[in-house]
C-alpha positions as CSV (number, residue, x, y, z in Angstrom):
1,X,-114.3,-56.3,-95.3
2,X,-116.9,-55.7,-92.5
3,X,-120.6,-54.5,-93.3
4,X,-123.0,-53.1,-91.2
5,X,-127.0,-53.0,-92.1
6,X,-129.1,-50.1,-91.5
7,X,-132.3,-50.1,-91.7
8,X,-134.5,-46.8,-92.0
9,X,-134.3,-46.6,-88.3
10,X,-131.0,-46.9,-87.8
11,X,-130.4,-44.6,-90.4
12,X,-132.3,-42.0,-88.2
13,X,-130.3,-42.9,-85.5
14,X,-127.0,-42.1,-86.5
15,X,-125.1,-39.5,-84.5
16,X,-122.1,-37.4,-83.0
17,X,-120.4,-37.3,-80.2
18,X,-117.1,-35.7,-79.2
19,X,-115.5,-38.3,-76.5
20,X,-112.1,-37.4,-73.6
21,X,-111.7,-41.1,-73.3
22,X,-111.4,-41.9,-77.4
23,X,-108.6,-39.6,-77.2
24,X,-107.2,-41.0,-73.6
25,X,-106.9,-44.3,-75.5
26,X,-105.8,-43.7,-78.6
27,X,-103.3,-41.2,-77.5
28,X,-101.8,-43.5,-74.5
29,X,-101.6,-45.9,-77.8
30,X,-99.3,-43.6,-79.6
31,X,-97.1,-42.6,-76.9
32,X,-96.5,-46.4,-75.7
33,X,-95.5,-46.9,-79.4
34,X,-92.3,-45.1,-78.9
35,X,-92.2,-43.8,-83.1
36,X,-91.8,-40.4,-83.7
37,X,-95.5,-39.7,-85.6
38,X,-95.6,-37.3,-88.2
39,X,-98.7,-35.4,-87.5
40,X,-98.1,-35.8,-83.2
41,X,-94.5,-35.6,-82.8
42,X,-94.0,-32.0,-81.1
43,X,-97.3,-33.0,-78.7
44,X,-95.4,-36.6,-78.0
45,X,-91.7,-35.4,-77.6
46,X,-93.6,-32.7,-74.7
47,X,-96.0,-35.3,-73.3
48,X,-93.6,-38.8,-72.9
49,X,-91.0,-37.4,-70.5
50,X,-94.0,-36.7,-67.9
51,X,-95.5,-40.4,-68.3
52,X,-92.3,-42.6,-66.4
53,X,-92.4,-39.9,-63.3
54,X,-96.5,-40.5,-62.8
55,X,-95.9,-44.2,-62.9
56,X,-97.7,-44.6,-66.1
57,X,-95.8,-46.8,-68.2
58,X,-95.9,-49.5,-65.9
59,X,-99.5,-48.8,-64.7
60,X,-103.0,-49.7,-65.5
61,X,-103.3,-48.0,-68.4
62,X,-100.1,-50.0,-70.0
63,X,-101.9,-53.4,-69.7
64,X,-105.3,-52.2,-70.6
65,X,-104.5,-50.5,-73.6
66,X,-101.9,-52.7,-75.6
67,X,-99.5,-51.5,-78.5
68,X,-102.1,-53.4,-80.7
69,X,-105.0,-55.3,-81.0
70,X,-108.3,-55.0,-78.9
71,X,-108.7,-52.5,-76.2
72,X,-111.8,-53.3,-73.6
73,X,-115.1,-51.7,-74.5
74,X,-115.7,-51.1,-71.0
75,X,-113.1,-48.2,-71.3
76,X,-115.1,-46.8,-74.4
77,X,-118.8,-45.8,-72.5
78,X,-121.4,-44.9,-75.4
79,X,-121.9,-41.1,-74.7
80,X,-125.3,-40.6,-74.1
81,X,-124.9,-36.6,-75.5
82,X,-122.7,-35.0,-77.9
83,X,-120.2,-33.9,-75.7
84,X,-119.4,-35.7,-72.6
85,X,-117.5,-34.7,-70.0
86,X,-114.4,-36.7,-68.8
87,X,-116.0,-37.2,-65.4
88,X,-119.1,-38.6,-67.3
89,X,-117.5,-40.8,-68.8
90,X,-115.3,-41.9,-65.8
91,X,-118.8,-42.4,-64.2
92,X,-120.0,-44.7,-66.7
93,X,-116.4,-46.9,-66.4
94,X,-117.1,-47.0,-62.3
95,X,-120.7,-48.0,-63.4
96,X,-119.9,-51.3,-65.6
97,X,-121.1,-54.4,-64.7
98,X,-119.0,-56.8,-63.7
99,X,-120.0,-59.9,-65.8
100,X,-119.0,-57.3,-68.8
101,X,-116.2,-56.4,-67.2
102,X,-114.7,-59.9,-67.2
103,X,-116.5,-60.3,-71.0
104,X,-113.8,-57.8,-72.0
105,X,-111.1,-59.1,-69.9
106,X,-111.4,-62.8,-71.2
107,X,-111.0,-61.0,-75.3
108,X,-108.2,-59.1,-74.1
109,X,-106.7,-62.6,-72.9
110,X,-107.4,-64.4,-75.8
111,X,-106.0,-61.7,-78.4
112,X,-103.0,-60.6,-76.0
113,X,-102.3,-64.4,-74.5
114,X,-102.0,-63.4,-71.0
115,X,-103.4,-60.6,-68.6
116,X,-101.0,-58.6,-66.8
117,X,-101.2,-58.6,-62.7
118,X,-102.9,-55.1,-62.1
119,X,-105.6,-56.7,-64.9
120,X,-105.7,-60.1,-63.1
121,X,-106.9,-58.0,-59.5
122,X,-109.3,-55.9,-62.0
123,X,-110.8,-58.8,-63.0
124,X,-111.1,-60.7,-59.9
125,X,-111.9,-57.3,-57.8
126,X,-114.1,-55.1,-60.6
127,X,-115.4,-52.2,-58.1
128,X,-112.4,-51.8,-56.2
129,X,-110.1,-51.5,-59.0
130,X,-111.9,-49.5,-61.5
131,X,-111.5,-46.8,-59.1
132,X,-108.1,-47.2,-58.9
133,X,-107.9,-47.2,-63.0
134,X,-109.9,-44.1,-63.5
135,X,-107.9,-42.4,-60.9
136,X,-104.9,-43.1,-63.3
137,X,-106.8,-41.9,-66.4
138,X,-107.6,-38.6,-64.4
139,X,-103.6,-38.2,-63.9
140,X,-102.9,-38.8,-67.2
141,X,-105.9,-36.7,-68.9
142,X,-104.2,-33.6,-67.3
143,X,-100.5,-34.5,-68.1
144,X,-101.2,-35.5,-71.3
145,X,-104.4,-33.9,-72.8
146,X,-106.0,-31.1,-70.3
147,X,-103.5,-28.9,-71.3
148,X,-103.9,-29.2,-75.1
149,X,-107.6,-29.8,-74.8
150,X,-108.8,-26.4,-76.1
151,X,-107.0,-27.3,-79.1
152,X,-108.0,-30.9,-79.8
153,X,-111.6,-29.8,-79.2
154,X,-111.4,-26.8,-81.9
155,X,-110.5,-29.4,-84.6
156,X,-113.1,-31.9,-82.9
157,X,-115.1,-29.4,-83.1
158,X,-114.8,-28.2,-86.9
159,X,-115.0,-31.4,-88.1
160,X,-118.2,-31.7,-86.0
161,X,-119.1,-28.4,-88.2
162,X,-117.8,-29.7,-91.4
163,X,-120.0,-32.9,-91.1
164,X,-123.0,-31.2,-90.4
165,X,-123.3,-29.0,-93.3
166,X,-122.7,-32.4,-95.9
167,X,-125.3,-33.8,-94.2
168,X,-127.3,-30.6,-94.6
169,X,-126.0,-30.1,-98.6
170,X,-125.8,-33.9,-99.6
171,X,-127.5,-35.9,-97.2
172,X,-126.4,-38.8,-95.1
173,X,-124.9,-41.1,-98.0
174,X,-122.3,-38.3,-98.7
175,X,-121.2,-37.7,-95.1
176,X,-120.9,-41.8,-94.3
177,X,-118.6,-41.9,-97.9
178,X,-116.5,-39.2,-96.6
179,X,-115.3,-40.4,-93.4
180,X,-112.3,-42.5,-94.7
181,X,-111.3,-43.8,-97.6
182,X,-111.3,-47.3,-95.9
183,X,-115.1,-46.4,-95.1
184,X,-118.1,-46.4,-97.6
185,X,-121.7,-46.5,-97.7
186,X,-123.5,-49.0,-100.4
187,X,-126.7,-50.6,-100.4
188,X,-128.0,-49.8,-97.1
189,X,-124.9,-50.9,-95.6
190,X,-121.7,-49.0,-93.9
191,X,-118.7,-50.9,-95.2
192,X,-115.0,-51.3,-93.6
193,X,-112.4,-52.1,-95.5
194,X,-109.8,-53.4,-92.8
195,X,-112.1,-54.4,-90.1
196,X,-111.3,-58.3,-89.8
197,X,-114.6,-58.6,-87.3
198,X,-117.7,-59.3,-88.8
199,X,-120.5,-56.3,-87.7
200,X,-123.5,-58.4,-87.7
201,X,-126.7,-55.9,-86.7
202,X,-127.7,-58.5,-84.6
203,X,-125.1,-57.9,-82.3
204,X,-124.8,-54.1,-82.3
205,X,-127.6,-51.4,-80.8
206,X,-129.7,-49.1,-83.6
207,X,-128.1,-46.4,-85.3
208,X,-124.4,-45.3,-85.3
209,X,-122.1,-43.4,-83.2
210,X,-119.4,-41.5,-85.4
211,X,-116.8,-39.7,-83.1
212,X,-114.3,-37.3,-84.7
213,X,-110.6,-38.3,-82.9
214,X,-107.3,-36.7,-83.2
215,X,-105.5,-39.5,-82.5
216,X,-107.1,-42.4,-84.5
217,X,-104.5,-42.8,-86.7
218,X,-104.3,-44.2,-89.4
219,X,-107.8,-45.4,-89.7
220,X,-110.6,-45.5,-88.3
221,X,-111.5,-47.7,-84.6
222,X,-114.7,-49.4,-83.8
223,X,-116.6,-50.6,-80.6
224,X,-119.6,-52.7,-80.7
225,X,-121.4,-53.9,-77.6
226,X,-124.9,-54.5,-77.4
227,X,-127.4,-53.3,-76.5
228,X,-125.5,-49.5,-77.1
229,X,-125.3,-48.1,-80.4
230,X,-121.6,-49.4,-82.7
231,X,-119.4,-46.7,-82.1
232,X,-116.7,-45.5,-85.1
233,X,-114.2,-43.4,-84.1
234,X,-112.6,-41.5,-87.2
235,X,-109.7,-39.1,-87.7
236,X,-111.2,-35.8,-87.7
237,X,-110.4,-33.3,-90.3
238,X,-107.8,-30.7,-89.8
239,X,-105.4,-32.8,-87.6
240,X,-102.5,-32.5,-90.3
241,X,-102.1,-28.7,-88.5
242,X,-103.0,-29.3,-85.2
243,X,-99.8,-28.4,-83.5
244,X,-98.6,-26.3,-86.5
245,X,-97.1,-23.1,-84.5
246,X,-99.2,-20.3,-84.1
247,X,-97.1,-17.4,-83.5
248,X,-99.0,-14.4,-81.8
249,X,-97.5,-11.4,-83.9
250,X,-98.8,-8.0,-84.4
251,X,-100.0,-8.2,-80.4
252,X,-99.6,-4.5,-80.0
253,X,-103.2,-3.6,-79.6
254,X,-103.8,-6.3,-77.5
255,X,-101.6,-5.6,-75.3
256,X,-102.9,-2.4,-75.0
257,X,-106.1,-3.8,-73.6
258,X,-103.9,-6.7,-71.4
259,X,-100.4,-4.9,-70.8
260,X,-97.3,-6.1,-72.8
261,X,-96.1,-8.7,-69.8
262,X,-99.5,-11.0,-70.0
263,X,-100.4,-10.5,-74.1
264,X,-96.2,-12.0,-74.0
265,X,-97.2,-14.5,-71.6
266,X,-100.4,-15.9,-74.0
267,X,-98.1,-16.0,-77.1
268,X,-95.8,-18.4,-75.3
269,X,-98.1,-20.1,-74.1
270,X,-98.6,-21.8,-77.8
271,X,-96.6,-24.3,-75.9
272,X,-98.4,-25.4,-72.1
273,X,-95.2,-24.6,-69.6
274,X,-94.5,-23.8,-65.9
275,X,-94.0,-20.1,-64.5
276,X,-90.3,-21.6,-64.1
277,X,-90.8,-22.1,-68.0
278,X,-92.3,-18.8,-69.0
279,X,-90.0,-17.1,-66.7
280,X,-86.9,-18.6,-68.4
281,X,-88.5,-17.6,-72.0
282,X,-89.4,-14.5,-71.4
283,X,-87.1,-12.8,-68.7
284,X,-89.8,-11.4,-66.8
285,X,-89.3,-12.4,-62.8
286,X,-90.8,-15.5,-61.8
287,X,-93.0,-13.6,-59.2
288,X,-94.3,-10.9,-62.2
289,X,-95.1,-14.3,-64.2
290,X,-96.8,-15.8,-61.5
291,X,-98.8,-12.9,-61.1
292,X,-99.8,-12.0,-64.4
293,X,-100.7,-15.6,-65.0
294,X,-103.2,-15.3,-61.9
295,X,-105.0,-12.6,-63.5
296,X,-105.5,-14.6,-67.0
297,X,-106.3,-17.6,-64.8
298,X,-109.2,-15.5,-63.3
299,X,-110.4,-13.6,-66.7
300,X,-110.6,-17.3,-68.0
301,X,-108.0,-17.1,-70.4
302,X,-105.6,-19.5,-69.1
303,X,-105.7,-23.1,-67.0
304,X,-103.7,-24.5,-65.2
305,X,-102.8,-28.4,-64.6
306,X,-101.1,-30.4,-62.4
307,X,-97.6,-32.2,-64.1
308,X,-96.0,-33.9,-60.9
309,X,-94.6,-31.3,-58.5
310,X,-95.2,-28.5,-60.9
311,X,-98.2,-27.0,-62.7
312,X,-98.6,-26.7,-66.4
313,X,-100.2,-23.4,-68.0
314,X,-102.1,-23.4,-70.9
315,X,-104.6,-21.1,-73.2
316,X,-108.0,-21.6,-73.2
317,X,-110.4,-21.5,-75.9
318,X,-111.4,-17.9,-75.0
319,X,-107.7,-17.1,-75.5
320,X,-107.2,-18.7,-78.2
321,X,-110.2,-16.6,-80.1
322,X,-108.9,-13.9,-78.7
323,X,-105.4,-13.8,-79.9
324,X,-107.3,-14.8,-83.3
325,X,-109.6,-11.8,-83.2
326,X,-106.4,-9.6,-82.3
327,X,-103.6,-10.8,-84.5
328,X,-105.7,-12.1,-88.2
């Protein structure tokens, strides 16, 4: 067991933050894992035929982020607000020194035994090639994630909700004891079960960073660099039902408002597809689908990413609500 001191200051320092590249990581985890996950499986069986096509599961990402053990801290920037863009955070990769760079690089060797080639030039060339990596998280962010993000961020986000309002009830105590079972809080110190790592506060920043993940799983992850403040990365509330199917019935005064071709369109959309896709699904002409999708596109209800040669549709938050609002 690991144990972390807080003092009253760091006690007033602890905060959240919702993070794209806790989820990049974790979720390139799981799909290099190759097992069929419980709570993930319909989002995996979707997501890994797109990977081998992009070059991903031979790419930067594959050595960086092994089936196990330590991933580089470098790749998890502190957010320095509660919600982060990916860019941001892509900024702050670009932006890491190189002598810490090559800090993380030499623990990656040590626990893994050997550095892959693409990591060997990262090390050797830092500014050259950390473009070249976050250019291969972007691809993967919008093969794997962009198109599901509005619903990862709604759990994010409820759990974000949920916390605040124990901390609001019960104080700070309560919400530390709550995160995981493998996590407690006991004589002004945050205690983790699993974590074989001491957590000295010597070596850590003030305060705490607790970041809600979908796909930390089954516990939770930690990140301590100094001077930032220890990040823990938990699994957010919620994310037994995150790809549960949400089937869009009673649409009929919806489609009133949006005509019965696009409302049709957003229900199948539960699943992110191409206009070849929807077309196929819903035996409307692949012109009428594109067209219809170019008006959600521009009222904001729908987004589109790039998979390879084809584009990926998905709905968007606003959507989402909306189909909510419309069919209770």
């Amino acid at each position: 067991m690991a144990e972390l001191a807080f003092s009253a200051s760091d006690l007033a320092q602890v905060r959240f933050a919702v993070s794209p590249m806790w989820e990049v990581g974790t979720s390139f985890r799981l799909l290099r894992s190759g097992t069929a996950h419980p709570v993930h499986r319909t989002w995996a069986e979707q997501v890994r035929p797109r990977l081998a096509p992009a070059g991903l599961e031979r790419g930067w990402l594959a050595e960086l982020v092994p089936s196990w053990g330590y991933v580089p801290d470098f790749l998890n920037p502190a957010p320095t607000g509660p919600a982060p863009t990916l860019d941001q955070e892509l900024a702050a990769i670009r932006a890491t020194p190189a002598y810490r760079l090559r800090q993380d690089l030499d623990r990656l060797q040590q626990e893994q035994g050997r550095l892959g080639p693409r990591s060997r030039s990262l090390y050797a060339e830092p500014r050259s090639c950390l473009l070249r990596v976050t250019e291969e998280i972007e691809t993967y962010w919008e093969l794997a994630l962009a198109p599901y993000w509005a619903r990862i961020l709604a759990v994010l986000d409820a759990d974000l909700f949920h916390r605040a309002r124990q901390v609001a009830e019960h104080g700070t105590g309560q919400l530390l004891n709550d995160l995981h079972p493998s996590v407690s809080w006991d004589d002004n110190a945050l205690q983790l079960a699993y974590r074989k790592r001491a957590l000295p506060r010597q070596t850590a920043g003030a305060g705490l960073l607790l970041i809600p993940s979908a796909f930390t799983t089954p516990g939770p992850l930690t990140r301590v660099t100094w001077p930032e403040p220890p990040q823990l990365a938990y699994p957010a509330r919620g994310v037994g039902s995150l790809w549960e199917p949400r089937p869009a019935t009673g649409t009929d005064a919806l489609a009133a408002v949006l005509g019965r071709s696009r409302t049709l369109l957003l229900g199948e959309l539960e699943i992110p597809a191409s206009t070849t896709d929807l077309a196929h699904r819903t035996g409307l002409s692949p012109a009428g689908v594109s067209q219809s999708l170019t008006a959600l596109r521009a009222a904001g209800l729908v987004s589109a990413h790039r998979a390879g040669r084809s584009v990926l549709y998905a709905r968007t938050a606003a959507a989402e609500s909306l189909l909510a609002a419309a069919c209770p």
